[in-house]
C-alpha positions as a Markdown table, in Angstrom:
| # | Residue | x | y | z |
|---|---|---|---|---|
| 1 | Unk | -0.3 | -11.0 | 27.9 |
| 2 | Unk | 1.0 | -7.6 | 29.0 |
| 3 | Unk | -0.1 | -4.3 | 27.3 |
| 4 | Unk | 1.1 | -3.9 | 24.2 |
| 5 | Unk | 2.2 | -0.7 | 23.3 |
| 6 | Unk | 2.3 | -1.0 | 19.1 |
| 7 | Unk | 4.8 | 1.5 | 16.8 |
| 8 | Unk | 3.4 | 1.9 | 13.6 |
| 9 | Unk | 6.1 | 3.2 | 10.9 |
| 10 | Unk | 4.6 | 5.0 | 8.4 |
| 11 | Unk | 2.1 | 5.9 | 9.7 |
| 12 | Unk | 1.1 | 9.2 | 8.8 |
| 13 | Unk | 0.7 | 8.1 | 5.1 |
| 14 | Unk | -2.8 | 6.4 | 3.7 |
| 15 | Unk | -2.5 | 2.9 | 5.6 |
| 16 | Unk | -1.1 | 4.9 | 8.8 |
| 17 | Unk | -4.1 | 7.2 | 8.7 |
| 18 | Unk | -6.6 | 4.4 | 7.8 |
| 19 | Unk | -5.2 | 1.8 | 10.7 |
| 20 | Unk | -5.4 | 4.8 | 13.1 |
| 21 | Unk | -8.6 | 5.8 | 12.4 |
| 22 | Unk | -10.2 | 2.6 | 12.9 |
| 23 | Unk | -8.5 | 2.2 | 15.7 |
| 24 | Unk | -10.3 | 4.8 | 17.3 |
| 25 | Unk | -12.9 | 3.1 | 16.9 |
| 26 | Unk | -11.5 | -0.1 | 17.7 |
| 27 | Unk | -9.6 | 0.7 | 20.8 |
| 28 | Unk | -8.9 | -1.7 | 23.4 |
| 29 | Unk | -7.5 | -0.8 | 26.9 |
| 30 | Unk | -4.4 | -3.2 | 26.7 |
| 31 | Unk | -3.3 | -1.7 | 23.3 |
| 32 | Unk | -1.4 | 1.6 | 23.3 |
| 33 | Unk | -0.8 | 2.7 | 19.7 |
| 34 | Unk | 1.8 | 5.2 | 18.1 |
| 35 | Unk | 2.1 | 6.2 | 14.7 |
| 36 | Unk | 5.5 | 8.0 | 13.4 |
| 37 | Unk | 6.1 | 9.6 | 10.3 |
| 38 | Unk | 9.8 | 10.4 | 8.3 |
| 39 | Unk | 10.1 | 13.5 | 10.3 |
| 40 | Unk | 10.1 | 11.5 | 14.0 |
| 41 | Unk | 13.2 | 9.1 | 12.6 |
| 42 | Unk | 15.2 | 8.6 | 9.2 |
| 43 | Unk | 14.4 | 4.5 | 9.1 |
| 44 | Unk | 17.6 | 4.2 | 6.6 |
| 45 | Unk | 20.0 | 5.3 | 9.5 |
| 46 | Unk | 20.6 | 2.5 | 12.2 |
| 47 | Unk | 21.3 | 5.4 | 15.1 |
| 48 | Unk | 18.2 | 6.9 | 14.3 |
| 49 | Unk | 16.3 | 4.3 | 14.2 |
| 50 | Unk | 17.4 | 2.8 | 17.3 |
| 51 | Unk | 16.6 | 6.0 | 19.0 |
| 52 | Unk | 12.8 | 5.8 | 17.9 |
| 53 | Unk | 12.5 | 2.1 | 19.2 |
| 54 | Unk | 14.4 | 3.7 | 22.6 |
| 55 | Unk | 11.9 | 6.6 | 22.7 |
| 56 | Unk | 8.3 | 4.6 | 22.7 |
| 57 | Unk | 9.9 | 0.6 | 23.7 |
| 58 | Unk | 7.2 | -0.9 | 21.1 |
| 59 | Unk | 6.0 | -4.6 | 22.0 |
| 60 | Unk | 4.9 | -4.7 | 18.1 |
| 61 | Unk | 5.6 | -2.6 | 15.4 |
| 62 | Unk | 3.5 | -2.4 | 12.0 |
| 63 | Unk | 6.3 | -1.5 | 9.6 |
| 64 | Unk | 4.6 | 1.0 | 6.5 |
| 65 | Unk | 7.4 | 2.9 | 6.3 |
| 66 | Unk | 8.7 | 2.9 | 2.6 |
| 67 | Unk | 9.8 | 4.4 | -0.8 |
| 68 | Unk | 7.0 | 3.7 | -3.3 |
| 69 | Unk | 5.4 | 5.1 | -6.6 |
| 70 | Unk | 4.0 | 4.8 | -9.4 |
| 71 | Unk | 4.9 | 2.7 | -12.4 |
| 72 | Unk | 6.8 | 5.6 | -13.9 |
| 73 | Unk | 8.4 | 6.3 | -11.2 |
| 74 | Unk | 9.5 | 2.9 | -10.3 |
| 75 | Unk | 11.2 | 3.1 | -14.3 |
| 76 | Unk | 13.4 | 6.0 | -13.3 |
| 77 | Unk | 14.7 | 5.7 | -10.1 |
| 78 | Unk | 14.5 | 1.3 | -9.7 |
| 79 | Unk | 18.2 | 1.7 | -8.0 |
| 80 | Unk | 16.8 | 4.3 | -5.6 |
| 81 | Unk | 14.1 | 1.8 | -4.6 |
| 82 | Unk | 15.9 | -1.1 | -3.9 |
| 83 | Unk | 18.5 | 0.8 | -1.6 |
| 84 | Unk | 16.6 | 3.2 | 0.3 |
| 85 | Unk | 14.3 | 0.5 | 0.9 |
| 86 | Unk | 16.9 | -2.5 | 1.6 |
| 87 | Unk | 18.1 | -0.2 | 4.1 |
| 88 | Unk | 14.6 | 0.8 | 6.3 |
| 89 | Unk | 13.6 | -2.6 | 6.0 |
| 90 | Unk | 16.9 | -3.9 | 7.8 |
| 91 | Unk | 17.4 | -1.5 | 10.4 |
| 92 | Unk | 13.7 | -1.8 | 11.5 |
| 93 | Unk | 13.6 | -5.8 | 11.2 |
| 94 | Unk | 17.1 | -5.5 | 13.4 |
| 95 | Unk | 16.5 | -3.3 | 16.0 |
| 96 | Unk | 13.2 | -4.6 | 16.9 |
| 97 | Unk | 14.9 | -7.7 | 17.5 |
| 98 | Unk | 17.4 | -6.1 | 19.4 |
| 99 | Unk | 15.0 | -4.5 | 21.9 |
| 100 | Unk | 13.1 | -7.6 | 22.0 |
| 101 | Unk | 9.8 | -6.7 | 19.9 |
| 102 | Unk | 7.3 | -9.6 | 20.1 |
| 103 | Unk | 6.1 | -9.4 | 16.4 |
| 104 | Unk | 6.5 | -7.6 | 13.0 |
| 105 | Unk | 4.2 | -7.1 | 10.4 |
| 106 | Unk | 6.1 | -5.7 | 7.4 |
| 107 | Unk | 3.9 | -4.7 | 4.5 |
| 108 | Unk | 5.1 | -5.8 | 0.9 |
| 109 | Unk | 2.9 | -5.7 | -2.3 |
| 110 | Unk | 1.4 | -8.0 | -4.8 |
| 111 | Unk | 3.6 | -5.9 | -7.7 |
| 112 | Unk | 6.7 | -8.4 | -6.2 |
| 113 | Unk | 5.5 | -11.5 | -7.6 |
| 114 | Unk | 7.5 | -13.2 | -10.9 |
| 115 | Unk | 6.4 | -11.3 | -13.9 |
| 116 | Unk | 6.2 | -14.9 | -15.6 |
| 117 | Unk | 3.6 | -16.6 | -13.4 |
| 118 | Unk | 0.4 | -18.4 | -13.3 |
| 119 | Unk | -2.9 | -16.4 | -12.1 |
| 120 | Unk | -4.0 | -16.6 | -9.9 |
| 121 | Unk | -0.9 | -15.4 | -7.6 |
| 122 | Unk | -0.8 | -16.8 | -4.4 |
| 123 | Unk | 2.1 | -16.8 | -0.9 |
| 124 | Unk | 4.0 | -19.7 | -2.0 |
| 125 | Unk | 4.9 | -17.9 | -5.5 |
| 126 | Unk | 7.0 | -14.6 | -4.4 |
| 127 | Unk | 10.3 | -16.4 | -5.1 |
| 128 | Unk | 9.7 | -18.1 | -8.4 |
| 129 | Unk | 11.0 | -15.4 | -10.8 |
| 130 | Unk | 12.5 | -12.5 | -11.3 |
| 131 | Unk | 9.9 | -9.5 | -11.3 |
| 132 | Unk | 8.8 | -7.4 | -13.8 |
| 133 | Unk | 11.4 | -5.0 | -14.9 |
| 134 | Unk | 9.8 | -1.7 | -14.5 |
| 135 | Unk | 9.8 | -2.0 | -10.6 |
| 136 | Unk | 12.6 | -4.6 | -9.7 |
| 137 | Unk | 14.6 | -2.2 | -7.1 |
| 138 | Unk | 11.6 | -2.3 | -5.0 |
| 139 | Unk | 10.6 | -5.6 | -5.2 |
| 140 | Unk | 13.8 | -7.4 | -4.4 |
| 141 | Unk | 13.7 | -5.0 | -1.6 |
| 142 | Unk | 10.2 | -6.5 | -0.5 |
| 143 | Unk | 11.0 | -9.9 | -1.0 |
| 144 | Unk | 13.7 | -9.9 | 1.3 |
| 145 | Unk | 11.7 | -8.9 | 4.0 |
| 146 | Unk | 10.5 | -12.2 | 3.9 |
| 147 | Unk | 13.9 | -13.7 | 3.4 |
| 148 | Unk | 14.4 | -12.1 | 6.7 |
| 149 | Unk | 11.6 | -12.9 | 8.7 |
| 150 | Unk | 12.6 | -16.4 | 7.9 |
| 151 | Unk | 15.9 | -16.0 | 8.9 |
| 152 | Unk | 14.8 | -14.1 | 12.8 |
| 153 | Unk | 12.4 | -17.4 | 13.0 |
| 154 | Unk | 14.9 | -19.9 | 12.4 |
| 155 | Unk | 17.6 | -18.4 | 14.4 |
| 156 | Unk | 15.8 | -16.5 | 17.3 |
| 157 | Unk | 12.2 | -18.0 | 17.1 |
| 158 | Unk | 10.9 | -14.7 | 16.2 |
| 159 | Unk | 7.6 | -14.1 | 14.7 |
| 160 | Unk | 8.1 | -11.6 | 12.4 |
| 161 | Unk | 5.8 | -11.8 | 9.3 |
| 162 | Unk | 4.6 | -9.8 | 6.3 |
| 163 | Unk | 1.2 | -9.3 | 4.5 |
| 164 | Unk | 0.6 | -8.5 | 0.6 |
| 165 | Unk | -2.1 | -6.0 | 0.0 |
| 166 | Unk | -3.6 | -5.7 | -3.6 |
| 167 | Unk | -3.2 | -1.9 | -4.8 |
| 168 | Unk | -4.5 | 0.8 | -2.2 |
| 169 | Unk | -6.3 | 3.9 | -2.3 |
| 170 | Unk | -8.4 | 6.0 | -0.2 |
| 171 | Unk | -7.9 | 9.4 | 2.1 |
| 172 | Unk | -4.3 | 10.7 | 2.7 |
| 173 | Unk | -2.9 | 9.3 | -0.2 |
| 174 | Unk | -0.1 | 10.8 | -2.2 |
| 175 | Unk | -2.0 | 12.7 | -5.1 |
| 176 | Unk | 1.6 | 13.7 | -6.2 |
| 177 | Unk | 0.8 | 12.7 | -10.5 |
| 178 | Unk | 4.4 | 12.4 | -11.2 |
| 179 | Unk | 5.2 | 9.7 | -8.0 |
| 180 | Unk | 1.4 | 8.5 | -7.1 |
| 181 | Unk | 0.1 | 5.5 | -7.5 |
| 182 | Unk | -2.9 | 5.3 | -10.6 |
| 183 | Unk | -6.0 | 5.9 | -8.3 |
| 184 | Unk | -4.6 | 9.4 | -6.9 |
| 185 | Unk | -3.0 | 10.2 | -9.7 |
| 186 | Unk | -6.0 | 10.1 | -12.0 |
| 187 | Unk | -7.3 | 12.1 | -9.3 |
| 188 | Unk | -5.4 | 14.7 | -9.1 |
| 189 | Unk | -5.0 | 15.1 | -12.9 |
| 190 | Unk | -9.1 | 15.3 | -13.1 |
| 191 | Unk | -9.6 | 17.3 | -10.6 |
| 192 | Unk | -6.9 | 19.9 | -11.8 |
| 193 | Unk | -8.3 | 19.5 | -15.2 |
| 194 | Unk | -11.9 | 20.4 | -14.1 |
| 195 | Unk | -10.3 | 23.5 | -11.9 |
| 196 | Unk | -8.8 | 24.8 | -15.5 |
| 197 | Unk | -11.6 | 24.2 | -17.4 |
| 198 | Unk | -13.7 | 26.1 | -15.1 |
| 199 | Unk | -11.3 | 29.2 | -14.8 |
| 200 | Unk | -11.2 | 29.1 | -18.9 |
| 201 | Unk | -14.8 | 28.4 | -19.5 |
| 202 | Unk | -13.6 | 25.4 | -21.8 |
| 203 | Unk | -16.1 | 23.3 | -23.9 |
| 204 | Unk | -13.2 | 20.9 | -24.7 |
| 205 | Unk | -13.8 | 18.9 | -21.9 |
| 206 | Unk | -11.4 | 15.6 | -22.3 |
| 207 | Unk | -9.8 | 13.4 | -19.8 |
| 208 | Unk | -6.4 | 11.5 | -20.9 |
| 209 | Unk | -5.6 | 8.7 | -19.1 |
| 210 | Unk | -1.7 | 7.2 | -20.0 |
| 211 | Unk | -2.1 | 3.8 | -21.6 |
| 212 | Unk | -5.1 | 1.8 | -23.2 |
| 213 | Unk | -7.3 | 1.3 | -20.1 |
| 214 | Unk | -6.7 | -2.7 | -20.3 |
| 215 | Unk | -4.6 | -4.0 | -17.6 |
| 216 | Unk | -6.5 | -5.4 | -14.9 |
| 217 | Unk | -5.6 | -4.8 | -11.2 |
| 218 | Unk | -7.4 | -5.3 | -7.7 |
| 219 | Unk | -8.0 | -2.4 | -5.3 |
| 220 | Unk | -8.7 | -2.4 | -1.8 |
| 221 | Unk | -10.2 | 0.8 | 0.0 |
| 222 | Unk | -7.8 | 1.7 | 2.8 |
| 223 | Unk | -10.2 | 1.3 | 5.6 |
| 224 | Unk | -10.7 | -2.0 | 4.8 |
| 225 | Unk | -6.8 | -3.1 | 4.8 |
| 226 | Unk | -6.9 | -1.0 | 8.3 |
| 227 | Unk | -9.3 | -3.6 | 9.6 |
| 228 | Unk | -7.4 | -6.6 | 8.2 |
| 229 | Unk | -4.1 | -5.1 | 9.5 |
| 230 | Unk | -5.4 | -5.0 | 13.4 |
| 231 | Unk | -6.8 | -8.4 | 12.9 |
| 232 | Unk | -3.0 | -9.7 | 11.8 |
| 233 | Unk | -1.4 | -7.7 | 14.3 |
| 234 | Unk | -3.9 | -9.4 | 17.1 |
| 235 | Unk | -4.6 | -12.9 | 15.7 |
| 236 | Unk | -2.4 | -14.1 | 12.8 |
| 237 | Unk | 0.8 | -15.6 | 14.4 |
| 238 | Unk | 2.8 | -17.3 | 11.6 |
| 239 | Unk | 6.1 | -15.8 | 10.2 |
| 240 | Unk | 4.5 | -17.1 | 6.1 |
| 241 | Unk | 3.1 | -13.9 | 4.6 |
| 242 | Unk | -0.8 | -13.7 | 3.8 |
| 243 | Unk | -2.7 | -11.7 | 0.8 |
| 244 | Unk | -5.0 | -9.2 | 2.0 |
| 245 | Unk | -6.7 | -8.7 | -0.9 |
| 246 | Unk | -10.2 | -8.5 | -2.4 |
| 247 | Unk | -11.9 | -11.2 | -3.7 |
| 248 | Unk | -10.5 | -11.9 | -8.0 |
| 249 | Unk | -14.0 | -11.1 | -8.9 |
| 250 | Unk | -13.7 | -8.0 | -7.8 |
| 251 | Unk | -10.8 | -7.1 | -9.9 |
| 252 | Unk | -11.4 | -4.4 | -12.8 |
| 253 | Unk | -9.7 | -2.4 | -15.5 |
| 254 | Unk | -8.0 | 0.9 | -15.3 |
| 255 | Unk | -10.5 | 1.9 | -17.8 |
| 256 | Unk | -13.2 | 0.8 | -15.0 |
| 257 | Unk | -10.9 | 2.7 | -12.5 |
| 258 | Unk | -11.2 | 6.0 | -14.6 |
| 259 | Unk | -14.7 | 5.7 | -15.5 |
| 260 | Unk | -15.5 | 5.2 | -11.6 |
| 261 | Unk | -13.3 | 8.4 | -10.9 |
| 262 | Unk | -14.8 | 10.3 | -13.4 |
| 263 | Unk | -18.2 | 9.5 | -12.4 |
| 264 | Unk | -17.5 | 10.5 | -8.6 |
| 265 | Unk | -16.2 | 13.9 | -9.9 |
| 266 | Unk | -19.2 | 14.6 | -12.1 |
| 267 | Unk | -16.9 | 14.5 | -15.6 |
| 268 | Unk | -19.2 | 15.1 | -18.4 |
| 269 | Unk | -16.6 | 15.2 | -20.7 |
| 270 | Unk | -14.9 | 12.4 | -22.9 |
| 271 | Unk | -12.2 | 10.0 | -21.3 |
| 272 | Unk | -9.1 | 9.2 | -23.9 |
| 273 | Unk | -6.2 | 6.9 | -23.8 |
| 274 | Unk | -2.9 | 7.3 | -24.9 |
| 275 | Unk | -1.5 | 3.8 | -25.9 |
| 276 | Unk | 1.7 | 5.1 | -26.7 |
| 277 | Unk | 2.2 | 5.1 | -23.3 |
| 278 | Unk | 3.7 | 2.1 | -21.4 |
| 279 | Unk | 0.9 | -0.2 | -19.6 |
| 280 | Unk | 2.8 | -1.8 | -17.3 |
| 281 | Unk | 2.0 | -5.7 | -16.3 |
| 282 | Unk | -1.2 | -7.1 | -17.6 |
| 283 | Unk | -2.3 | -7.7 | -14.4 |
| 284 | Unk | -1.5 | -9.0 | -11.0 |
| 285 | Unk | -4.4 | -11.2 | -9.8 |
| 286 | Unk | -4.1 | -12.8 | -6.2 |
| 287 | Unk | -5.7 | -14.9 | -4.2 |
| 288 | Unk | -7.5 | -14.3 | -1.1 |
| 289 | Unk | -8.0 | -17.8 | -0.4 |
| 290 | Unk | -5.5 | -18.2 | 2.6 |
| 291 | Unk | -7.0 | -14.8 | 4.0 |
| 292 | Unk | -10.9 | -16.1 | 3.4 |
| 293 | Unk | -10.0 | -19.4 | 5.4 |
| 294 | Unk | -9.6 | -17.3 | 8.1 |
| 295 | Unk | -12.2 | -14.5 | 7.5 |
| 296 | Unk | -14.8 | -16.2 | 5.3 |
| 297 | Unk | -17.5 | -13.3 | 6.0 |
| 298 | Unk | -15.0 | -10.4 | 6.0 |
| 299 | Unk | -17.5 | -7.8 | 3.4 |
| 300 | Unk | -15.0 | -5.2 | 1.4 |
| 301 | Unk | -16.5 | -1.9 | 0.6 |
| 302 | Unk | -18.0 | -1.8 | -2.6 |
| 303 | Unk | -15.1 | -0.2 | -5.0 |
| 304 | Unk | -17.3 | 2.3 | -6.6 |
| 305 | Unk | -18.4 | 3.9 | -3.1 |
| 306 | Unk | -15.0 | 3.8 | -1.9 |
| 307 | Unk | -13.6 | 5.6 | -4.7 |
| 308 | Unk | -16.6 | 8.5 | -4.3 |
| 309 | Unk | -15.5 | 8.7 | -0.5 |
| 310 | Unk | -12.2 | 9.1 | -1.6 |
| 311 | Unk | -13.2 | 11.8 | -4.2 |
| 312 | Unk | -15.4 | 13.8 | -1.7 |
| 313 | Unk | -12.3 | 13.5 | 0.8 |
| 314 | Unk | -9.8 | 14.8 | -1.8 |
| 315 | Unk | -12.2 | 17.8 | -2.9 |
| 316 | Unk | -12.6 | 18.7 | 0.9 |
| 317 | Unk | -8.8 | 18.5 | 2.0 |
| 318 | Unk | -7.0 | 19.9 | -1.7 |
| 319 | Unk | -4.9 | 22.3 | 0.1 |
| 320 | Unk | -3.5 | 19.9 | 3.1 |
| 321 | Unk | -3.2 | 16.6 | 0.5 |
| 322 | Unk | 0.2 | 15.3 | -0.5 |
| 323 | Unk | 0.0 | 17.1 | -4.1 |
């Protein structure tokens, strides 16, 4: 095949950042890679977006490019989700089959799945059921990414597919606490904590973490999605989405979670949670097995060592993270 020259949207957020990192050490000389961010094209205007796909003439495009957040963030703006995101998602699936794009991966998320379901979750289950209510906007807006990728196969024999990460975390996330995701945001809120208790000289060293620690969720470091990313992008050729996910027995409470942070930040203090604050689903658990037919050896970074590299990054760039 010709050189590929591969438009990644998003892609100066945490999956950008990971997929371009390992890509420089990955690089191969028929691949030419380019990774935009909101300020190179508004991706919910169709003139702009058809003048990003006229500056680079990608061959493939990973699509990143979203509105996401955090559970209560999802709760409050659900309507800004679903539009915002219907839109993006449109004009990029549309104009890449205008200008004749070879193949799509679109990223959704396993928080799209019926919140009435059987566990575990697995690709032929997105449709069965509404979602859960606290993020709905976003998910309808997911799941018709695969509505559509249906629709460019059937009608122009386009392979245009999607993959469903578990949650992500890792360097050059948002670490915003009022829009992040739980990783960062526990992050953040620890490591401001610890910057105020050191300022005050505070004995009262206690870490509050919103909700009772119980729901159970599966995390993947970002590095590793990178790698399974460039392994869709160059080998998986089927418009049916595919989990990237780790393994269910690596799944682990948000208790877990903020015990693992805490440790990587050196917390000596005591960890609380406030159960008067909403939890969100139970849990999410997915199946890898469609993935592990394919990879059966793939190894995923141990979840305690990723969150320390994660820590250690965070502590290092502060000043330059999305705060």
């Amino acid at each position: 095949m010709e050189n590929k020259i591969i438009l990644v949207t998003g892609g100066t957020g945490l999956v950008g950042k990971a997929i371009e990192k390992t890509i420089n050490n990955d690089s191969r000389s028929d691949e030419k890679w380019i990774f935009v961010g909101s300020k190179d094209a508004d991706l919910t205007n169709k003139e702009s977006t058809q003048e990003l796909f006229k500056k680079y003439k990608p061959t493939h495009v990973i699509h990143l490019a979203a509105m996401v957040g955090g559970l209560y963030h999802n709760m409050a703006h659900n309507l800004d989700f679903l539009r915002k995101n219907i839109h993006m998602n449109d004009n990029v699936l549309q104009t890449a089959h205008e200008n004749n794009v070879v193949k799509v991966i679109s990223c959704l998320s396993t928080c799209i799945f019926p919140d009435k379901t059987t566990y575990p979750i697995d690709e032929t289950m997105i449709h069965n059921g509404p979602p859960h209510s606290s993020n709905y906007g976003y998910s309808y807006a997911k799941r018709l990414i695969d509505v559509s990728n249906r629709g460019y196969f059937e009608q122009h024999s386009r392979i245009y597919t999607s993959v469903i990460p578990c949650n992500v975390f890792g360097p050059y996330d948002n670490f915003n606490e009022k829009s992040s995701h739980v990783i960062p945001g526990l992050m953040r809120k620890l490591y401001d904590l610890m910057q105020q208790q050191q300022q005050d000289n505070s004995e009262d060293k206690i870490f509050t973490v919103l909700g009772s620690g119980k729901p159970l969720r599966q995390f993947i470091y970002s590095l590793d999605l990178a790698k399974l990313f460039i392994w869709v992008l160059r080998e998986y050729n089927s418009v049916e989405p595919i989990i990237l996910s780790v393994d269910e027995s690596q799944e682990v409470t948000i208790a877990q979670v903020a015990q693992s942070i805490a440790n990587a930040f050196d917390f000596k203090g005591n960890i609380i949670f406030d159960v008067n604050a909403a939890d969100g689903q139970y849990k999410k658990t997915a199946s890898n097995l469609k993935l592990r037919s394919y990879l059966p050896d793939f190894k995923f970074t141990n979840f305690n060592d990723a969150i320390k590299e994660t820590v250690d990054w965070y502590r290092v760039n502060y000043h330059e993270a999305r705060n």
